[in-house]
CHARMM internal coordinates of N, CA and C (Angstrom, degrees):
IC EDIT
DIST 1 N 1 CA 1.4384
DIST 1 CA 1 C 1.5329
ANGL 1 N 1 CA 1 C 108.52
DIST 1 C 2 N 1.4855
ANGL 1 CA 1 C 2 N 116.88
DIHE 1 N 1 CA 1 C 2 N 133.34
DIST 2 N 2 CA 1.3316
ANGL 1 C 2 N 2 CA 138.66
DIHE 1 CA 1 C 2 N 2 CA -168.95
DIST 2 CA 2 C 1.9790
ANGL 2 N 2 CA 2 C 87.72
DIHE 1 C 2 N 2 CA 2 C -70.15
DIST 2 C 3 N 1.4129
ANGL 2 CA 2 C 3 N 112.83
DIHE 2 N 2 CA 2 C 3 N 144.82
DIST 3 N 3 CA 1.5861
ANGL 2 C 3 N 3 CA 125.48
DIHE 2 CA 2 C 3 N 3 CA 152.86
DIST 3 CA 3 C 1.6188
ANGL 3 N 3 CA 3 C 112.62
DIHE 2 C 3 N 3 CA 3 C -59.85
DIST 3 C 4 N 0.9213
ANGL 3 CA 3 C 4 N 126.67
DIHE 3 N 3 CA 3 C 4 N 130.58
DIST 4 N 4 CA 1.8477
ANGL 3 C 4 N 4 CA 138.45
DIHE 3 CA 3 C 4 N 4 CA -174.10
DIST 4 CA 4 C 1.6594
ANGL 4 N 4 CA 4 C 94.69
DIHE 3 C 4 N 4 CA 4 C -60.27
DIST 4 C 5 N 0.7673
ANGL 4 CA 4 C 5 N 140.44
DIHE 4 N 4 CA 4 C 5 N 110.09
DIST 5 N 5 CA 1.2962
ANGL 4 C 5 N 5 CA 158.09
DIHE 4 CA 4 C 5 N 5 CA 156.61
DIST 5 CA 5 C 1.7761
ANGL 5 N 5 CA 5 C 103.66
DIHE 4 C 5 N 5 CA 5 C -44.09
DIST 5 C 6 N 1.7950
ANGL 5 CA 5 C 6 N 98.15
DIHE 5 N 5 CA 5 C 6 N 100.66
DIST 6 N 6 CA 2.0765
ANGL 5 C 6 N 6 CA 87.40
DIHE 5 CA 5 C 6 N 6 CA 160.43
DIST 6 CA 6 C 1.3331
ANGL 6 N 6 CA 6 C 126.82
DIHE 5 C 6 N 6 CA 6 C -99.50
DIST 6 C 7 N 0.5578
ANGL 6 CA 6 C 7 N 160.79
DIHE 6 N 6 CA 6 C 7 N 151.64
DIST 7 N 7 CA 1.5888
ANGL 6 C 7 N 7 CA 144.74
DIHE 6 CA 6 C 7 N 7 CA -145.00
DIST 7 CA 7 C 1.9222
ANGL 7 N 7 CA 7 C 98.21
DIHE 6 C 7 N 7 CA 7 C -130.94
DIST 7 C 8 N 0.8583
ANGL 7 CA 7 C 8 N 112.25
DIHE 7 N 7 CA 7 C 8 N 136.69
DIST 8 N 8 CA 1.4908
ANGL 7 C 8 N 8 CA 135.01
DIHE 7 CA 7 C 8 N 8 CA -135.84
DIST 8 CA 8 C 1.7143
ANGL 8 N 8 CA 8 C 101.32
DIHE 7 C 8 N 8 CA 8 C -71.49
DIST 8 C 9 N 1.2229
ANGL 8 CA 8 C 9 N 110.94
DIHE 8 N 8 CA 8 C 9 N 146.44
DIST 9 N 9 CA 1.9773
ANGL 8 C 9 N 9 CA 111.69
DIHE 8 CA 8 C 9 N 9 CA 173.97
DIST 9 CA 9 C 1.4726
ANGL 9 N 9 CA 9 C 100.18
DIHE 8 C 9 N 9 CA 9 C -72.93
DIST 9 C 10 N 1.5649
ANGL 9 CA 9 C 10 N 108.77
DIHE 9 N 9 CA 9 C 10 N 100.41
DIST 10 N 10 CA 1.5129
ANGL 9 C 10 N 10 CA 105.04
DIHE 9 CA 9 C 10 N 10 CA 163.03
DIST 10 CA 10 C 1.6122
ANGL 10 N 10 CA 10 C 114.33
DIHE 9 C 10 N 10 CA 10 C -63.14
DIST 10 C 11 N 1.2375
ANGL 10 CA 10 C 11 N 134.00
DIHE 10 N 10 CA 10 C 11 N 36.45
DIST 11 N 11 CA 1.6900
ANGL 10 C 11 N 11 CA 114.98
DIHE 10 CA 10 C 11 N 11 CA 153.63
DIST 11 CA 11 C 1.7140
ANGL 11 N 11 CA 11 C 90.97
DIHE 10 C 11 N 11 CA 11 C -106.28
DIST 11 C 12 N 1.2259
ANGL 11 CA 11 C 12 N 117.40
DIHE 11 N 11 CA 11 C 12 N -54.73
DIST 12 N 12 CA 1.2775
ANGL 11 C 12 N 12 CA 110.32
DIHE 11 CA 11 C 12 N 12 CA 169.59
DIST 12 CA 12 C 1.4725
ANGL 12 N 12 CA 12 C 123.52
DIHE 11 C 12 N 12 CA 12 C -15.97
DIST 12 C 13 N 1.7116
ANGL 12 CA 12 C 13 N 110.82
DIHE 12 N 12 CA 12 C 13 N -67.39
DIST 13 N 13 CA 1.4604
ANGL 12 C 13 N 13 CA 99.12
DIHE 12 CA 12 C 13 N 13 CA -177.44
DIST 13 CA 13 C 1.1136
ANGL 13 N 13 CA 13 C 116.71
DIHE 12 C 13 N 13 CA 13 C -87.39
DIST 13 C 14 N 1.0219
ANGL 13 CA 13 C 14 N 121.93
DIHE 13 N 13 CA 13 C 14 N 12.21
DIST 14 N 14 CA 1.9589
ANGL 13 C 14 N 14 CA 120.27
DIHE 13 CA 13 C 14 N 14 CA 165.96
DIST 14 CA 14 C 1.1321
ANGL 14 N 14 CA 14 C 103.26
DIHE 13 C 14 N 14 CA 14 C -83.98
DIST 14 C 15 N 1.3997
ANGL 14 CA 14 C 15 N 140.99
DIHE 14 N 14 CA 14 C 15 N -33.56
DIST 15 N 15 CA 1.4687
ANGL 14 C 15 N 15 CA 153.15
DIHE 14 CA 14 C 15 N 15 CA 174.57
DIST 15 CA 15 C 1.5031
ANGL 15 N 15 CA 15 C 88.52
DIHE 14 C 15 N 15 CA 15 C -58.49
DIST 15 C 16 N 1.1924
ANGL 15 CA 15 C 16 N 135.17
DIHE 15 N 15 CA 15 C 16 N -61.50
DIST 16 N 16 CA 1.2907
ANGL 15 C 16 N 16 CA 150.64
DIHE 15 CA 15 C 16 N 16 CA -148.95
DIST 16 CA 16 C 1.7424
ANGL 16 N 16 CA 16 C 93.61
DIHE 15 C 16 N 16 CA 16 C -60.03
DIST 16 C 17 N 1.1893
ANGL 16 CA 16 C 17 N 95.21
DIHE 16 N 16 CA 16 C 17 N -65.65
DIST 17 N 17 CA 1.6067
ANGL 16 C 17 N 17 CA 120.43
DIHE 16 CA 16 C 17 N 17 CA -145.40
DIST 17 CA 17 C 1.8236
ANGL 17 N 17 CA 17 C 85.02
DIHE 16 C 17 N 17 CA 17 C -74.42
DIST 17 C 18 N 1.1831
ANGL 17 CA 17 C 18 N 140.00
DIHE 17 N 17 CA 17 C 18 N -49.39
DIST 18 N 18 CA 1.6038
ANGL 17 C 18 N 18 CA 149.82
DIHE 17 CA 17 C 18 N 18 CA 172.45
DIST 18 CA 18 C 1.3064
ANGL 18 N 18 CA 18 C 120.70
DIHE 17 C 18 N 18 CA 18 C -51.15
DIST 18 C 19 N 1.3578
ANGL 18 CA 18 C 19 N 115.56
DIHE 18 N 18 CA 18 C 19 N -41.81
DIST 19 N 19 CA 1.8841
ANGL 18 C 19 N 19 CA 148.04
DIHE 18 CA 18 C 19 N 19 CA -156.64
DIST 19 CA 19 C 2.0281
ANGL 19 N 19 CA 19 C 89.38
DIHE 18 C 19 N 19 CA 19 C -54.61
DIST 19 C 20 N 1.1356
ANGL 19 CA 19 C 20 N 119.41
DIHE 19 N 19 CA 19 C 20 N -70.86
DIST 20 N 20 CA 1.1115
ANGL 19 C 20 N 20 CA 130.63
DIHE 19 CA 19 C 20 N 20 CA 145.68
DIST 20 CA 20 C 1.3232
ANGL 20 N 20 CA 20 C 144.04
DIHE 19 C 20 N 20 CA 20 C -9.44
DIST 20 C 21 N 0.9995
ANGL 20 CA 20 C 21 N 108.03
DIHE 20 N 20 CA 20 C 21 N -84.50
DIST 21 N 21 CA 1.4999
ANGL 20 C 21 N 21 CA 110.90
DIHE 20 CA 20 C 21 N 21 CA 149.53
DIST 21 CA 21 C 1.5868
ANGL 21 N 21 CA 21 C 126.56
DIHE 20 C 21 N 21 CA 21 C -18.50
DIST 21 C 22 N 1.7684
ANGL 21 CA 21 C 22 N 94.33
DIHE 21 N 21 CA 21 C 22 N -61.44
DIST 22 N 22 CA 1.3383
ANGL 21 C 22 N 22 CA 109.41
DIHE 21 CA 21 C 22 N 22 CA -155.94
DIST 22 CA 22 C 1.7541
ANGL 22 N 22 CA 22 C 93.03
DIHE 21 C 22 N 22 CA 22 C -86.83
DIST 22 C 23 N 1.0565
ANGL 22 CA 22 C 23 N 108.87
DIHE 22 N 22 CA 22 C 23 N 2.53
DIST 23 N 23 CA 1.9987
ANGL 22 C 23 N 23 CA 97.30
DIHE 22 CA 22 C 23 N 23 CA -168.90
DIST 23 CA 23 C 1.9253
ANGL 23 N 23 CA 23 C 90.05
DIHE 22 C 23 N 23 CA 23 C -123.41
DIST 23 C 24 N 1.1417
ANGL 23 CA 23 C 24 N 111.71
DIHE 23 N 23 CA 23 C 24 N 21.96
DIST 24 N 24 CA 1.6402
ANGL 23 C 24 N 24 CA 126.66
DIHE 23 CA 23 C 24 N 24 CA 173.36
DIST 24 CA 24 C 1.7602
ANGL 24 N 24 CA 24 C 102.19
DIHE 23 C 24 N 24 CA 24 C -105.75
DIST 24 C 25 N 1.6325
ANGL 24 CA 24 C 25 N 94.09
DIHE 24 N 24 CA 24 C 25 N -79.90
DIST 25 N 25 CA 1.4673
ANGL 24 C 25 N 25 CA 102.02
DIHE 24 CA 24 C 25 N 25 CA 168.84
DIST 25 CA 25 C 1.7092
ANGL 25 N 25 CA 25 C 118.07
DIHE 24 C 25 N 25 CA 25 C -30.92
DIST 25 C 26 N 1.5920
ANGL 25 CA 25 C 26 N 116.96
DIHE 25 N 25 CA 25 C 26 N -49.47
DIST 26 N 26 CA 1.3454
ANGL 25 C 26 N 26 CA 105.90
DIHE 25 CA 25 C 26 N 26 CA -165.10
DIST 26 CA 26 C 1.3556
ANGL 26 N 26 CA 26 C 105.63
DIHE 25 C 26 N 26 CA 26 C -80.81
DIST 26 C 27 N 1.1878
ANGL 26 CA 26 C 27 N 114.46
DIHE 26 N 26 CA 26 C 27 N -47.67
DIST 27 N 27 CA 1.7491
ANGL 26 C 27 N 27 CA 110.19
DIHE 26 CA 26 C 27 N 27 CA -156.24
DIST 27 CA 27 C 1.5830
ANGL 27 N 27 CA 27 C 87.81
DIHE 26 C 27 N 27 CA 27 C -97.17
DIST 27 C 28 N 1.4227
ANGL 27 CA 27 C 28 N 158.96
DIHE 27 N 27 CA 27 C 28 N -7.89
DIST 28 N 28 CA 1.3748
ANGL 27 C 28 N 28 CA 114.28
DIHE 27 CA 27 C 28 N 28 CA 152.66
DIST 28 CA 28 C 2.0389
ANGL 28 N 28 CA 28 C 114.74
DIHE 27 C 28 N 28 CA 28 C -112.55
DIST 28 C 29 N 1.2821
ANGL 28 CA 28 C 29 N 105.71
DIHE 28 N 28 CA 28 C 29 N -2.63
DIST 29 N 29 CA 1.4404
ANGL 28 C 29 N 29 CA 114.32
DIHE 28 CA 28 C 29 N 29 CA 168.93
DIST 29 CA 29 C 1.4055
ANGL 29 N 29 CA 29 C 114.70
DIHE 28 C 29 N 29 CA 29 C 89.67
DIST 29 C 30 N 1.5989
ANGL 29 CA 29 C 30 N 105.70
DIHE 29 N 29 CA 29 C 30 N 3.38
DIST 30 N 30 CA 1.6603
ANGL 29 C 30 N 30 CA 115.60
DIHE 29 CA 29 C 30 N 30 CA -165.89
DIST 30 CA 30 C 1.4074
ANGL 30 N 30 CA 30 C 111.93
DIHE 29 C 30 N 30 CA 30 C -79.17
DIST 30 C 31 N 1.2817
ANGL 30 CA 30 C 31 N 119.85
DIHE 30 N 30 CA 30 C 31 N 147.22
DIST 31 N 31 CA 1.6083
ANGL 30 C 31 N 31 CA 100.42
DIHE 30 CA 30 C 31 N 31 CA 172.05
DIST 31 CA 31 C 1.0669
ANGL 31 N 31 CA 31 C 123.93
DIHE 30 C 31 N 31 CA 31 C -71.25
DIST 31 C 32 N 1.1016
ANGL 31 CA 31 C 32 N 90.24
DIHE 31 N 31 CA 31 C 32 N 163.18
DIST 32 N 32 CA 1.8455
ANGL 31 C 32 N 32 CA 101.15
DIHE 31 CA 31 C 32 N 32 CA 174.59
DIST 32 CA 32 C 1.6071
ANGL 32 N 32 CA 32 C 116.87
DIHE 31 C 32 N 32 CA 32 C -73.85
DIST 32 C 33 N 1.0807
ANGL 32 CA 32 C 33 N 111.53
DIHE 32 N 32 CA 32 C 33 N 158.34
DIST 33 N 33 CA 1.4872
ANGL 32 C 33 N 33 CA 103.65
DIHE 32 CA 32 C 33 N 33 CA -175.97
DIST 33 CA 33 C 1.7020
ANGL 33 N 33 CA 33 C 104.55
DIHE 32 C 33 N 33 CA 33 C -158.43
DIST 33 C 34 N 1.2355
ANGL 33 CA 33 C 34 N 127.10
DIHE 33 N 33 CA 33 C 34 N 172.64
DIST 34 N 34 CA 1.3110
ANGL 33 C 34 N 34 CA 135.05
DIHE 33 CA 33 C 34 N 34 CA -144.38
DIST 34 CA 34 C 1.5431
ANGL 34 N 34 CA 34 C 88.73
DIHE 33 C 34 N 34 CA 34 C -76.70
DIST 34 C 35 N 1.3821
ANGL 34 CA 34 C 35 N 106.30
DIHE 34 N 34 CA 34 C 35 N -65.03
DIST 35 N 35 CA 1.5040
ANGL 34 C 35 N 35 CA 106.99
DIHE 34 CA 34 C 35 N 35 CA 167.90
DIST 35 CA 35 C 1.5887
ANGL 35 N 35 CA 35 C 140.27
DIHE 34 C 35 N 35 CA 35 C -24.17
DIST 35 C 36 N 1.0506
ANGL 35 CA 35 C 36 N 90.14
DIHE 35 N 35 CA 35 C 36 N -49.54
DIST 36 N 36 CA 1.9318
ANGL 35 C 36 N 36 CA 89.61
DIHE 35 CA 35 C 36 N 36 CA 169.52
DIST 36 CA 36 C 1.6883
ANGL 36 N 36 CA 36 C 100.86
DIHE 35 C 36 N 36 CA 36 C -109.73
DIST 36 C 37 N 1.4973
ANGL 36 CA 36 C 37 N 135.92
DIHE 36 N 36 CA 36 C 37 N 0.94
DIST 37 N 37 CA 1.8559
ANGL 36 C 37 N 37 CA 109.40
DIHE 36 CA 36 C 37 N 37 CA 136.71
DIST 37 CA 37 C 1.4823
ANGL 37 N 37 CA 37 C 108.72
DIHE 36 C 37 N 37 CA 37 C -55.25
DIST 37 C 38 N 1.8019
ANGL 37 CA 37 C 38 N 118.15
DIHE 37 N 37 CA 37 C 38 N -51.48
DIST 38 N 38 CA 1.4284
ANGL 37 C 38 N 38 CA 94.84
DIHE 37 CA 37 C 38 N 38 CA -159.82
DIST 38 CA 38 C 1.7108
ANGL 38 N 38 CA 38 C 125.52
DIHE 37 C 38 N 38 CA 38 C -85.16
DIST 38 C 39 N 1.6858
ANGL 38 CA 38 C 39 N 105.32
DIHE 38 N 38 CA 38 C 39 N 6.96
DIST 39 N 39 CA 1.3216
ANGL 38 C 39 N 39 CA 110.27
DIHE 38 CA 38 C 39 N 39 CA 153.84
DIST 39 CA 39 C 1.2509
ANGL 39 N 39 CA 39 C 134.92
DIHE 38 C 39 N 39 CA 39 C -53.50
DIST 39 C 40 N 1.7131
ANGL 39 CA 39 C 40 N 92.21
DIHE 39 N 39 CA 39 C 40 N -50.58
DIST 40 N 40 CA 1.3240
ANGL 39 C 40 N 40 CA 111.45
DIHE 39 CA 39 C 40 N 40 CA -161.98
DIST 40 CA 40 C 2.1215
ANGL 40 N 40 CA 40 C 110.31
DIHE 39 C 40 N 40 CA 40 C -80.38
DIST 40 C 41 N 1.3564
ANGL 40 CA 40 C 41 N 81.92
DIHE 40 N 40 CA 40 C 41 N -17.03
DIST 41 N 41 CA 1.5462
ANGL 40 C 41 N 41 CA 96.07
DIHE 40 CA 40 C 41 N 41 CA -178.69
DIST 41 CA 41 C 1.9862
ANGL 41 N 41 CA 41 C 107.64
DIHE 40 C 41 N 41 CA 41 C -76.32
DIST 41 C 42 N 1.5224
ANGL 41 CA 41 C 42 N 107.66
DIHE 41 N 41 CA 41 C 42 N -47.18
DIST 42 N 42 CA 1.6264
ANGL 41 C 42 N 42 CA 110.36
DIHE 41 CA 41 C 42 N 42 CA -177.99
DIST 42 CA 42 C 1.6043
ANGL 42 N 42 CA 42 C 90.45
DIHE 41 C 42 N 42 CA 42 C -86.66
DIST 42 C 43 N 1.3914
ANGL 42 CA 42 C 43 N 148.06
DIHE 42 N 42 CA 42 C 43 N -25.00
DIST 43 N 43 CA 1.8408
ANGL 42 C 43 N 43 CA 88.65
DIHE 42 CA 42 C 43 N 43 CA 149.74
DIST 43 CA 43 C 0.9000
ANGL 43 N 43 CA 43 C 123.55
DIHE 42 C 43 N 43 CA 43 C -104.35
DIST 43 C 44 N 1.4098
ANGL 43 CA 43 C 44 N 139.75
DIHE 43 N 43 CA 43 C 44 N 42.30
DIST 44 N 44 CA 1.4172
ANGL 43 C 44 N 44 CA 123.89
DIHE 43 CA 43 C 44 N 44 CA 136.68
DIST 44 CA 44 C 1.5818
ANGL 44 N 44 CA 44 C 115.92
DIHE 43 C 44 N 44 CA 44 C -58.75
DIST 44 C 45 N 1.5970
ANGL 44 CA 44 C 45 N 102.75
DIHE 44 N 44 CA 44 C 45 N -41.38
DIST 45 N 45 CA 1.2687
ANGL 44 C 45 N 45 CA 104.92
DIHE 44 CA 44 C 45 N 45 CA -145.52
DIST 45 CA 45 C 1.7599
ANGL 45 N 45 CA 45 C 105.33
DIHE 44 C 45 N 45 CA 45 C -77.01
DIST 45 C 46 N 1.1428
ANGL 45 CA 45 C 46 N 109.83
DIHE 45 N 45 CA 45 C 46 N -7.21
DIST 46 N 46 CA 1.3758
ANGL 45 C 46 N 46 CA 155.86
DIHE 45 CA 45 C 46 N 46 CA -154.03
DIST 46 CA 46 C 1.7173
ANGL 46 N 46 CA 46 C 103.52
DIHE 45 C 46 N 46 CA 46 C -91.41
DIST 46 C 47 N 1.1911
ANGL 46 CA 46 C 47 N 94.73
DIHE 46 N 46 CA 46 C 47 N -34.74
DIST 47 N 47 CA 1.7687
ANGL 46 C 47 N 47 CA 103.38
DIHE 46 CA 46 C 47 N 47 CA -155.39
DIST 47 CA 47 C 1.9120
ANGL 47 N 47 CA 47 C 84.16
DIHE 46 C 47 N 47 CA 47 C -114.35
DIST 47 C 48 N 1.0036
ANGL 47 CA 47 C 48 N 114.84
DIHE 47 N 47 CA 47 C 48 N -51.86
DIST 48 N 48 CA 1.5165
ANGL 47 C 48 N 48 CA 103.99
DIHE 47 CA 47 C 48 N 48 CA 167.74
DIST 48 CA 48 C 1.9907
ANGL 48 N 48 CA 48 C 131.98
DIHE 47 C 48 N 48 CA 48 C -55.23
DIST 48 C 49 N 1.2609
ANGL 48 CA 48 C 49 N 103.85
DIHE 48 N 48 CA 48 C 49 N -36.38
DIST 49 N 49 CA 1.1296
ANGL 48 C 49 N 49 CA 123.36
DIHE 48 CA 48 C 49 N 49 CA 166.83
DIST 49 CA 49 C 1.4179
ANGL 49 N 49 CA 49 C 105.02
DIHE 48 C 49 N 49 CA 49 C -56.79
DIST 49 C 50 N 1.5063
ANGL 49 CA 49 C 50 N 121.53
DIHE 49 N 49 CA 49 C 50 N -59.88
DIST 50 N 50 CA 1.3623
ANGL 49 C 50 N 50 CA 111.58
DIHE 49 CA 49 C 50 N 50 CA -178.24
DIST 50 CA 50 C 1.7432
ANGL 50 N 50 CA 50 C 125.47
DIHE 49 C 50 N 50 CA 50 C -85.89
DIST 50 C 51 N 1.5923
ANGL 50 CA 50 C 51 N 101.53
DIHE 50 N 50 CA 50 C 51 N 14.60
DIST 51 N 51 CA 1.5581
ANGL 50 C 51 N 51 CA 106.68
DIHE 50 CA 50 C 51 N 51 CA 168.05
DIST 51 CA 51 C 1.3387
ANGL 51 N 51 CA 51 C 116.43
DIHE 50 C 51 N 51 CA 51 C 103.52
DIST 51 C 52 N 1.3455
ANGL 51 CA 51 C 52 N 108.75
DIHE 51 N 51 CA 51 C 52 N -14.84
DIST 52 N 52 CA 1.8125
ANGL 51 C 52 N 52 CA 108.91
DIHE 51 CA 51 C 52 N 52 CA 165.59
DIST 52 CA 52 C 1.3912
ANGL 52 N 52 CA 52 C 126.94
DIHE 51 C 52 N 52 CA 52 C -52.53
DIST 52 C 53 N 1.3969
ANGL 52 CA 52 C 53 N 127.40
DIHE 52 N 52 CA 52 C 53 N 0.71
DIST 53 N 53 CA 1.4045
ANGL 52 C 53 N 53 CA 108.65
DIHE 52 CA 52 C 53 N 53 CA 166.56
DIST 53 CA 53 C 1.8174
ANGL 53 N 53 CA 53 C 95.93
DIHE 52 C 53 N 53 CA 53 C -150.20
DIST 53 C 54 N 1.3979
ANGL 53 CA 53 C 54 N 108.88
DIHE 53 N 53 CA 53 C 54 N 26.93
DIST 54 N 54 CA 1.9943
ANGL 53 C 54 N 54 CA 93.38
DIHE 53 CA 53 C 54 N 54 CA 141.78
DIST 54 CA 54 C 1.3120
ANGL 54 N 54 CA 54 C 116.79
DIHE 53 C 54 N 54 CA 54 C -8.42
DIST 54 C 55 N 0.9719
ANGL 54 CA 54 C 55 N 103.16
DIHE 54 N 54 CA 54 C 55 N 129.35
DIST 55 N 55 CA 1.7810
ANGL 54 C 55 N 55 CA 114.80
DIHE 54 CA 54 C 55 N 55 CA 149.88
DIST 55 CA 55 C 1.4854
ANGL 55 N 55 CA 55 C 123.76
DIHE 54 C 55 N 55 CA 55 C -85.63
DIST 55 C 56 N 1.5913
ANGL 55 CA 55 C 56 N 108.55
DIHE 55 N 55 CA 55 C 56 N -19.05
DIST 56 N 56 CA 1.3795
ANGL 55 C 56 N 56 CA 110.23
DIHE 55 CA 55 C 56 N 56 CA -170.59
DIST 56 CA 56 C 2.0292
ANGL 56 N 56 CA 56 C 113.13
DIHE 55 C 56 N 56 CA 56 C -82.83
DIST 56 C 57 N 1.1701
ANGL 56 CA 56 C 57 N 116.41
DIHE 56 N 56 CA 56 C 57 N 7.59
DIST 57 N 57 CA 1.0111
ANGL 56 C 57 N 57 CA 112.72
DIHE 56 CA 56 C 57 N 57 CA 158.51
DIST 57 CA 57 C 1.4230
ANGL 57 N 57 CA 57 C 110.98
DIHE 56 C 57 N 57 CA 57 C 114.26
DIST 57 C 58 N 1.3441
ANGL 57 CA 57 C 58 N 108.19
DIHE 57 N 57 CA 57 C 58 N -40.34
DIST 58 N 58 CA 1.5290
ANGL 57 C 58 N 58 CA 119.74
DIHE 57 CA 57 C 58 N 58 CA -163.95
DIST 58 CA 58 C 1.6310
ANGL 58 N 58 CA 58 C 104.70
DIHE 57 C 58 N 58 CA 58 C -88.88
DIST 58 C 59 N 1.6080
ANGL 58 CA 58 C 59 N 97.72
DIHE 58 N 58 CA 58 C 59 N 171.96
DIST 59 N 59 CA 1.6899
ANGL 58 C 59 N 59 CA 96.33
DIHE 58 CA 58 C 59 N 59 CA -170.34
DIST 59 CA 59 C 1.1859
ANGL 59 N 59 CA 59 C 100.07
DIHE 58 C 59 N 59 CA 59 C -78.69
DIST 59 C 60 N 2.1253
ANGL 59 CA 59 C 60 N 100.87
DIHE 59 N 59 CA 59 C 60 N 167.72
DIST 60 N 60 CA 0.9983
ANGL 59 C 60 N 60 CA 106.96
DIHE 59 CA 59 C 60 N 60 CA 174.50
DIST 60 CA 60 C 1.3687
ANGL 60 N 60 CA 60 C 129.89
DIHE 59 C 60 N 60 CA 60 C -84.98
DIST 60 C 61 N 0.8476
ANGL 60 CA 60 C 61 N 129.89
DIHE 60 N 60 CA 60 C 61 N 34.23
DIST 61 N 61 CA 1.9443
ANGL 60 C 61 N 61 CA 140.40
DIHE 60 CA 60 C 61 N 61 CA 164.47
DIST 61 CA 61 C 1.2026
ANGL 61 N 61 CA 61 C 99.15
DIHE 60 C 61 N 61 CA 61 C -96.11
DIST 61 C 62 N 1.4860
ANGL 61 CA 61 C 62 N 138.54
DIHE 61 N 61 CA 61 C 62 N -73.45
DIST 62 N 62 CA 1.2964
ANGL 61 C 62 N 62 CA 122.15
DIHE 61 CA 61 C 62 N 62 CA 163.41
DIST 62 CA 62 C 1.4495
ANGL 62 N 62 CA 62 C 108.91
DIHE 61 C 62 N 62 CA 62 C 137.99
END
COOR INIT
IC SEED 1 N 1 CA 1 C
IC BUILD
């Protein structure tokens, strides 16, 4: 039997997917650019897929 699948806290991965961005912008002042959104976007999406930001409470291994 397969583990019940929870499907991830989207504020979490917007935090995730932003976190980046915002710690680029501050500590070297460079702009942002499409390139490091769409980094920062495939591992979020990356890190949700594999269970790092459940909502259901439990760890992510499962």
């Amino acid at each position: 039997m397969s583990p019940r699948w929870e499907s991830p806290d989207p504020h979490e991965v917007v935090r995730a997917g932003s976190a980046p961005l915002y710690y680029r912008l501050l500590t070297t002042g460079a702009p942002l650019d499409e390139a490091a959104a769409d980094r920062a976007a495939e591992a979020a999406a990356a890190a949700a897929r594999a269970g790092a930001y459940r909502s259901g409470g439990g760890d992510a291994l499962g």
